[in-house]
N, C-alpha and C positions, 0 to 999 in steps of 0.2 A: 282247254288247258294250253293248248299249242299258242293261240292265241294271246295268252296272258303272256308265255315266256316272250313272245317277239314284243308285245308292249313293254317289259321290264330289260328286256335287252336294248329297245330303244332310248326309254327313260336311264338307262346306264351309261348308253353312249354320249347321250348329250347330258347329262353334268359332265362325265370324263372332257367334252370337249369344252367345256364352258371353264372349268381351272387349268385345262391346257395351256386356254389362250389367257388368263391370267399371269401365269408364269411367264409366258410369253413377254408379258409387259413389265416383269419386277427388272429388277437393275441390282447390278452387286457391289458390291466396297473389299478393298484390299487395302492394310496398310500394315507397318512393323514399326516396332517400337524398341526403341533403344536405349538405356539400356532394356534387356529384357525381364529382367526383373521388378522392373520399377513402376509397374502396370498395375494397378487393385481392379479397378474395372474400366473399361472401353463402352458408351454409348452412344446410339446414332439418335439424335434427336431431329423430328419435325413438327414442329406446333405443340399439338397433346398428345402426340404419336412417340413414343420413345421403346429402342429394341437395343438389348447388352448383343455385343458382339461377341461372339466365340472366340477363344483364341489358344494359340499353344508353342511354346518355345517364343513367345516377343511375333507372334505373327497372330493377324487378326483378319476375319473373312466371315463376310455375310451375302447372302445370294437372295433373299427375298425383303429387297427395299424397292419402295414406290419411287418412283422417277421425282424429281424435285429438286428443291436447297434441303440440304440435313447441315447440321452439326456434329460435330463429335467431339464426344466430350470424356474425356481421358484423367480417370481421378490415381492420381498417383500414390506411391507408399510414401511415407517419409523416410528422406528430408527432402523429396524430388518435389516439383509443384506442379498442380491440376493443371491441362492446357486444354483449349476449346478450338478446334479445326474448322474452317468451313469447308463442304461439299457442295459446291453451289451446282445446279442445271444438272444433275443427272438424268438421264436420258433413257428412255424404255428399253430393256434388253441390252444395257453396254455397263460391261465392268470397269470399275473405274479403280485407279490403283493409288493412293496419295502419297504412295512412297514409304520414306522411312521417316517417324519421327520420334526427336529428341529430348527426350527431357531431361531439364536440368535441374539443377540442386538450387 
């Protein structure tokens, strides 16, 4: 019995350390949008890979993106019009912040 817990303790330690270093390598995005209303959804596209962004008061933040070029791609309400961002070269483990953007009428 003693034996089994130290093999299931082991087997827990290394998955736990195998999505450690996962997280390790995701990359995050920060950006705001202006007005803040004028936002219906926020996506970060890569290839076939596509993740909605969370967001709350005109501010938007994702912490589990793959390192690479993304897109983003910002569908607006009306009368404001959709705009497509690029995120090029994000880098393992660095937030990157694209600022504030504006959409206009």
């Amino acid at each position: 019995m003693r034996n089994a817990l130290v093999q299931l303790s082991l087997v827990l330690l290394g998955v736990t350390s195998v999505h450690a270093v996962k997280l390790l390598q995701t990359s995050s995005l920060r950006l705001r949008i202006s007005p803040k209303e004028a936002a219906e959804n926020i996506w970060a596209v890569q290839g076939n890979d596509s993740m909605r962004l969370p967001g709350n008061d005109g501010l938007y933040y994702i912490s589990t993106l793959h390192p690479g070029n993304w897109r983003i791609s910002i569908d607006a309400k009306k009368p404001y019009r959709n705009v497509c961002v690029a995120a090029e070269d994000i880098r393992p483990g660095v937030e990157l912040d694209l600022g504030e953007i504006r959409l206009e009428k």
